[in-house]
C-alpha positions as CSV (number, residue, x, y, z in Angstrom):
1,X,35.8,-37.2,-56.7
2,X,36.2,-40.1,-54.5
3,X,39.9,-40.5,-53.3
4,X,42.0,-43.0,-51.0
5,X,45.2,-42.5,-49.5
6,X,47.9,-44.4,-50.3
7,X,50.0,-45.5,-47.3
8,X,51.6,-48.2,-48.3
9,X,50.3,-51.5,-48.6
10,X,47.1,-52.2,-50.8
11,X,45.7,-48.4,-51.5
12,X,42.4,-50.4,-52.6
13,X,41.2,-51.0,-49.0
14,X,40.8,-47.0,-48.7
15,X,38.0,-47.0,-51.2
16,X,36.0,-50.0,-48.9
17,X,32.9,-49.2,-47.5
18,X,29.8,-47.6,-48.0
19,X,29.8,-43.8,-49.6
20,X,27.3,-41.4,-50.6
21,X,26.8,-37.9,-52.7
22,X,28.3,-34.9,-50.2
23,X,28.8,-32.6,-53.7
24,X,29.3,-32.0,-56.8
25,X,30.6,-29.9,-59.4
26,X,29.2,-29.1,-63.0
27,X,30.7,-26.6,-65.6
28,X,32.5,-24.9,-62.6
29,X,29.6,-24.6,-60.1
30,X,29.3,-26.2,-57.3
31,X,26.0,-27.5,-56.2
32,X,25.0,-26.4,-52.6
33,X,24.2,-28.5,-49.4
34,X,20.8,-27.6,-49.5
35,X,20.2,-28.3,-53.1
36,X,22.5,-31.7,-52.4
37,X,19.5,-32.1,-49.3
38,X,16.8,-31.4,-51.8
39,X,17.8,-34.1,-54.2
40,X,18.1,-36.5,-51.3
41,X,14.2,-35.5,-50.5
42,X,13.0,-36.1,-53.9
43,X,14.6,-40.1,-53.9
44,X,17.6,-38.4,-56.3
45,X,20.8,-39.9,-54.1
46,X,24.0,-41.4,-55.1
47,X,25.5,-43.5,-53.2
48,X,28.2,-46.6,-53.9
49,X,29.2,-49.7,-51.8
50,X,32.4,-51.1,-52.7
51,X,33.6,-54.0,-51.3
52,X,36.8,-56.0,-50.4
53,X,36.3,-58.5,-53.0
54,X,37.0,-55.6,-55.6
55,X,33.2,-55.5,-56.8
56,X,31.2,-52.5,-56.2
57,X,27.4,-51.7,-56.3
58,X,25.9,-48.5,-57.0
59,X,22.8,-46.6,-56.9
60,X,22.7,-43.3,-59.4
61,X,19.0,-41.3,-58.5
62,X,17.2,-45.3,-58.7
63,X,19.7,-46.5,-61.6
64,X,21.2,-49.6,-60.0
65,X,24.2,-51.0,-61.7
66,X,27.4,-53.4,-60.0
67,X,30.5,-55.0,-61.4
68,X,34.2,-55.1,-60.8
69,X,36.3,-52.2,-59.5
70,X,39.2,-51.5,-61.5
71,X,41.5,-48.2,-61.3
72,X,40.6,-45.5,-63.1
73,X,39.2,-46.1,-66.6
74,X,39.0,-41.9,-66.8
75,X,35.8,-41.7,-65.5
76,X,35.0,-38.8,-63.0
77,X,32.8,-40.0,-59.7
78,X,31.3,-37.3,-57.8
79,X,32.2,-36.4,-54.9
80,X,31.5,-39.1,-52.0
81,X,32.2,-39.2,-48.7
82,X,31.9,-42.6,-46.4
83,X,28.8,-43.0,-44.3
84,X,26.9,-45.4,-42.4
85,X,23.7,-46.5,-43.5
């Protein structure tokens, strides 16, 4: 899940910035830290820039893809936390 909060003014500008894969979730299990570490090992990361302009880029275990942010289209993300790269 990736979440902003909405404090007035534009709610978009909480999602800006540079996030990666902290956890996930599949069929009610959580996956652990470690395993979460042991993915990162092997090259399998997830991690998402998305910028001010309202386009975003993003990098699924080597799968590159980009486009244009919109709200929710019912899509679930996984969870992502900001970072510095």
């Amino acid at each position: 899940m990736l979440a902003g909060c909405a404090g007035g003014g534009d709610a978009a500008k909480n999602y800006v910035g540079d996030w990666k894969l902290v956890g996930m979730e599949e069929n009610g299990e959580a996956t652990s830290a470690d395993d979460i570490k042991l993915m990162e090992d092997m090259g399998l990361s997830v991690t998402m820039s998305v910028k001010e302009d309202k386009t975003f880029s993003m990098n699924v275990m080597g799968e590159e893809m980009s486009g244009p942010r919109s709200p929710s289209r019912g899509r679930a993300f996984p969870s992502l936390s900001p970072t510095a790269f």
